[in-house]
C-alpha positions, -999 to +999 in steps of 0.1 A: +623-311-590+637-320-622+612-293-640+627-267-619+666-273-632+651-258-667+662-228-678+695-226-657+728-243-654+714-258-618+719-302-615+701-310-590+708-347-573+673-359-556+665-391-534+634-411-548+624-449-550+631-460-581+611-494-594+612-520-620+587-551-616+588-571-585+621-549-574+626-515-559+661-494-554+672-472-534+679-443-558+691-406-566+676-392-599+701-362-613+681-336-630+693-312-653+676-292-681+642-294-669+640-336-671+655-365-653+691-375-671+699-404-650+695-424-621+716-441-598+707-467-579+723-475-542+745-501-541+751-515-504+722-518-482+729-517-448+704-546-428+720-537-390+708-514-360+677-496-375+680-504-413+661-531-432+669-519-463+678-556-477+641-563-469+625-536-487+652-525-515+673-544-548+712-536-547+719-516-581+743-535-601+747-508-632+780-494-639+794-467-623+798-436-641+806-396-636+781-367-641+799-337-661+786-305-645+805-275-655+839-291-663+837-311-633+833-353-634+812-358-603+805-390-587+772-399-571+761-422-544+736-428-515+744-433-476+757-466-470+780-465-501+798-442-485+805-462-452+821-489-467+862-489-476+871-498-513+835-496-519+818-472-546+832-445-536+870-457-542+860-471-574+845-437-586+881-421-577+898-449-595+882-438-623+888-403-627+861-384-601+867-348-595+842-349-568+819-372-549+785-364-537+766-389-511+728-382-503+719-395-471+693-399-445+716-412-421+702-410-384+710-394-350+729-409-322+753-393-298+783-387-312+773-395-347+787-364-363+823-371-353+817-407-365+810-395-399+838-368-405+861-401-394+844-420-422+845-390-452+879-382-441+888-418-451+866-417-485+883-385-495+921-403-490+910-436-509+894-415-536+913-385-541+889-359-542+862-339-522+836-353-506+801-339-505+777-350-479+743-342-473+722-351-451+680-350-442+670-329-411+636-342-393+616-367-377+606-399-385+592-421-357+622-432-334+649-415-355+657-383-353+676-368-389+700-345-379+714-328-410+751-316-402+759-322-439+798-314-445+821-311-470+858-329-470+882-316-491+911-338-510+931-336-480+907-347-456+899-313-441+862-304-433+861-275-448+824-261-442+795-281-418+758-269-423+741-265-387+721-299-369+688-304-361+678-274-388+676-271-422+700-246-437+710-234-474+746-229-484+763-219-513+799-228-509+830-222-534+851-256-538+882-258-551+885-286-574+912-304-591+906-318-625+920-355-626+914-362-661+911-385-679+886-403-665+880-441-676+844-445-663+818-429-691+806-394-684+775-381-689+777-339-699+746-320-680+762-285-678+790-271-702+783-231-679+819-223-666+820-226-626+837-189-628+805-177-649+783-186-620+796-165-591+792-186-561+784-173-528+816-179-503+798-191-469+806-171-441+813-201-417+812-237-408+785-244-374+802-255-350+799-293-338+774-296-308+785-310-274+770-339-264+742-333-242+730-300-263+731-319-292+708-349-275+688-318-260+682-306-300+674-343-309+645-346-286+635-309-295+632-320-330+619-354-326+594-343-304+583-311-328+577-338-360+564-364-343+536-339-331+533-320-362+536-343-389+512-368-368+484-339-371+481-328-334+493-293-321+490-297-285+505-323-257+494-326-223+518-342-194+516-354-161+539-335-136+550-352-106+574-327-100+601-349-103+631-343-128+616-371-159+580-354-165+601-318-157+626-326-190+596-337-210+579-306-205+606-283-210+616-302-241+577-298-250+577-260-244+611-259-267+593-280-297+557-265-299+556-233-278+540-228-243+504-223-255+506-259-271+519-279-239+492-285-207+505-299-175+484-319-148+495-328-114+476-357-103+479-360-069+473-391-043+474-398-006+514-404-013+522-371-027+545-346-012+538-309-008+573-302-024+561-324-053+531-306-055+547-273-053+578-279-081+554-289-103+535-259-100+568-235-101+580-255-131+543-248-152+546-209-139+586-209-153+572-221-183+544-204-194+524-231-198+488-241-189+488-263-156+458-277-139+454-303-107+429-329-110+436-355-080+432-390-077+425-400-042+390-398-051+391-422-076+421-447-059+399-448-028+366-459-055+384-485-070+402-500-035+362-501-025+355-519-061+381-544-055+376-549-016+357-580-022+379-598-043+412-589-030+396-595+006+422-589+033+454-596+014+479-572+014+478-548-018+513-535-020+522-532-054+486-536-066+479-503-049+508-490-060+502-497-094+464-486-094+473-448-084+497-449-118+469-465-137+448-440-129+465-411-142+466-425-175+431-425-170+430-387-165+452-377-190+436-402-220+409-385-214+421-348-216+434-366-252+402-374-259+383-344-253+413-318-262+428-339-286+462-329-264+491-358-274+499-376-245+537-378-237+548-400-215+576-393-191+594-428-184+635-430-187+661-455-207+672-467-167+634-473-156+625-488-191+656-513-191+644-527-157+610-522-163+603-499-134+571-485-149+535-492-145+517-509-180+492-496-189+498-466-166+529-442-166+540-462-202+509-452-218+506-427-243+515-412-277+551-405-274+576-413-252+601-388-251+631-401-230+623-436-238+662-438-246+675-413-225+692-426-195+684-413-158+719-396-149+714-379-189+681-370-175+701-347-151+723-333-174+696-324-202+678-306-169+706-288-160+719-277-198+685-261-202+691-239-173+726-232-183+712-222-216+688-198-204+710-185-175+734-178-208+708-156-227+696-136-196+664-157-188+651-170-163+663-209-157+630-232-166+641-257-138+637-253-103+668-261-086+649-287-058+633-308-086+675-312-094+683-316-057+656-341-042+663-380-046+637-399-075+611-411-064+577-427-074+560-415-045+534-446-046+540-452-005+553-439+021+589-420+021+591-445-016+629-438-031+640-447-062+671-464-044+651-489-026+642-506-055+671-504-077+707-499-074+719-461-075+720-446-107+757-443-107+758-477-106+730-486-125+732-468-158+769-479-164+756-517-163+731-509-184+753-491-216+776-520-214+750-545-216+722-532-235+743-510-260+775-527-258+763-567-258+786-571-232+780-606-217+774-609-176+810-629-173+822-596-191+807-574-168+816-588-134+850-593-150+850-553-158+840-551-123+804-550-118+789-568-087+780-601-093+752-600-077+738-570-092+745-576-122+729-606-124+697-589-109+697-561-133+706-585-167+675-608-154+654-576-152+659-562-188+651-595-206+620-596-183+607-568-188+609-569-223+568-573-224+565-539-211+585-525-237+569-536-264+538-526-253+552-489-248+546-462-268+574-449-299+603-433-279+631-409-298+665-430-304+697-409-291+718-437-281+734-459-301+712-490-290+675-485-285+652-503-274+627-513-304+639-510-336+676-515-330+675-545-302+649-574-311+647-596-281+622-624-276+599-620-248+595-659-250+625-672-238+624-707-224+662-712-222+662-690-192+648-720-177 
């Protein structure tokens, strides 16, 4: 990167790991005239949420100075330094910055773009000048890099905003005020005029993403590197017909292309026509391969295996439990011979309270809507259709996978409601208390039923076993499960 600054009047600031022995930093290199000119190493380390950077990284303790590009002082700094009031960045407009660029790779989670205009908006009135911030767009695991890098003028106006969940190239014209003199040192890298260079006015700022299309982009994106960059190029799915596994493989078809994403409808003694059916329409909507490989076979085998030592003792959710087991059977061994990425297809709301099978619905590569919660579920389902009702197409979504209550269909007439509390009550309890820490005297004093609330509390720490053992699951929310909230699954205090 630095080689390719030779030649032209281009600086170009890029993120690296910098090292001395026994310490590494966190670090921006600025390159100009073909080599490296200086390096700047980040100064606060976030350690909260999904950042360990205290664990891996050395604070930089160097003195701050300004990069002169074009008669411009330009500050530099990474990320976190930029979160923080009268941090680095208020000390770089202390002393004299015309301009402050921050390099990130700063996460996805809903509403995470309005969270850091709020932020910039208050480093550009501390500091005086404009704020540049730019951000990664990709993959990585859990987190999803969204991009939506902006630019805050003095004022605190946002004056252009790339596009999120894409990478895009702009050349923008900023006006700049000169606030010389500057009492931090300067380093010269390009004496070229900013007139001399002509800059490329851009036509317009994207526009900031509601909600659920920008959690709808997340997964697309999440979804398409985690595949890609992992070395697979097709998934494969189990379709119940019921509105989860339907969201997975519409995001699927939206990441990788129909011809990449294989649906299988495993049928059992407890499946429903309709179920059968919508999963069918749903694979024909989306032009992708589908296939029906049932399970009664198998279920009724290993009931026969078992017979002796279960002996007459009711089954229940044993049997229950076997039928999900074994269509993780079937489609780890479509992996295996297809090398098709499993994705599985559980929800934030059946996670929470563990309301999955282990080793059976959990299992698998990715998990999609590991942190998307069930009533979000609906409203991904039913953006996709809007979206598609809005270019002219087809909607992906049959409108009775949307209409028909959840179920597991494991028995007999099995609702999702018999089992839990409804989802309107259920995933309310479980923001405040997973995302927001609330405590349970909190929550009944907010309002929430005593009694389920205590139920549903007692189920999340519980099922924290499960978790664990469940595949990597794209972070949208502002608490996760993994990364951001580290429970022990020993806990003998419960008593």
């Amino acid at each position: 990167m630095a080689a390719a600054t030779a030649g032209s009047a281009c600086v170009t600031i890029v993120g690296f790991v910098d090292s001395e022995p026994g310490r590494l930093f966190n670090a921006a290199a600025v390159c100009a005239g073909g080599r490296v000119r200086g390096v700047y190493r980040k100064r606060l380390l976030p350690n909260y949420s999904v950042f360990d950077e205290q664990r891996y990284f050395a604070a930089g303790t160097e003195p701050l100075m300004l990069w002169g590009v074009a008669g411009v002082d330009v500050g530099i700094t990474v990320c976190e330094d930029a979160w923080v009031d009268d941090g680095p960045v208020a000390r770089l407009g202390e002393g004299g910055a015309d301009l402050v660029v921050n390099i990130n790779a700063s996460p996805f989670h809903i509403a995470k773009v309005l969270e850091r205009e709020r932020n910039l908006i208050r480093r550009a009135a501390e500091s005086g000048c404009p704020q540049v911030y730019v951000n990664l767009v990709g993959g990585q695991d859990e987190l999803v890099f969204d991009g939506a890098s902006m630019i805050v003028d003095a004022s605190g106006q946002v004056i252009h905003r790339l596009v999120s969940f894409a990478p895009e190239l702009s050349v923008v014209d900023l006006e700049v005020q000169s606030r010389q003199p500057t009492t931090l040192p300067v380093v010269e890298l390009s004496t070229q005029s900013a007139a001399s260079a002509q800059p490329v006015l851009a036509p317009h700022s994207a526009p900031m993403l509601p909600e659920t299309a920008e959690v709808y982009e997340a997964l697309v994106l999440g979804t398409r590197d985690y595949v890609a960059k992992n070395g697979f190029t097709d998934v494969v799915v189990g379709l119940s017909g019921g509105v989860d596994s339907t969201l997975v493989a519409a995001v699927a078809v939206d990441a990788l292309g129909p011809d990449h994403v294989h649906g299988v409808a495993m049928p059992s003694r407890y499946s429903s026509e309709h179920s059968l059916s919508d999963a069918a329409e749903l694979a024909t909507r989306l032009g992708i391969d589908f296939r029906t490989v049932p399970i009664e076979a198998g279920h009724a085998a290993m009931l026969n295996m078992l017979s002796e030592s279960f002996g007459d003792a009711e089954l229940g959710l044993t049997g229950e439990n076997l039928q999900s087991r074994l269509r993780a059977v079937v489609l780890m061994a479509l992996s295996n011979q297809f090398g098709w990425l499993v994705l599985t297809t559980s929800n934030k709301s059946e996670s929470a309270v563990g309301y999955s099978t282990l080793y059976g619905d959990s299992a698998g590569g990715l998990a999609v809507i590991k942190d998307v919660p069930k009533l979000l579920v609906y409203r991904l389902c039913r953006h996709r259709n809007d979206v598609a009702a809005a270019a002219g197409a087809v909607p992906p979504i049959p409108g009775s996978v949307l209409d028909k209550p959840p179920s597991a269909e494991l028995r007999p007439d099995q609702r999702d409601d018999q089992s839990l509390p409804a989802y309107e009550v259920l995933d309310p309890l479980l923001e405040a208390y997973v995302e927001g820490d609330t405590s349970i005297a909190d929550l009944i004093n907010d309002g929430h039923d005593p009694a389920v609330t205590g139920r549903i509390v007692a189920l999340v720490d519980r099922a924290e076993y499960k978790r664990r053992q469940s595949p990597p699951g794209l972070r949208v929310t502002t608490k996760a499960f993994g990364k951001d909230r580290r429970l022990p699954i020993t806990n003998a205090y419960r008593g």
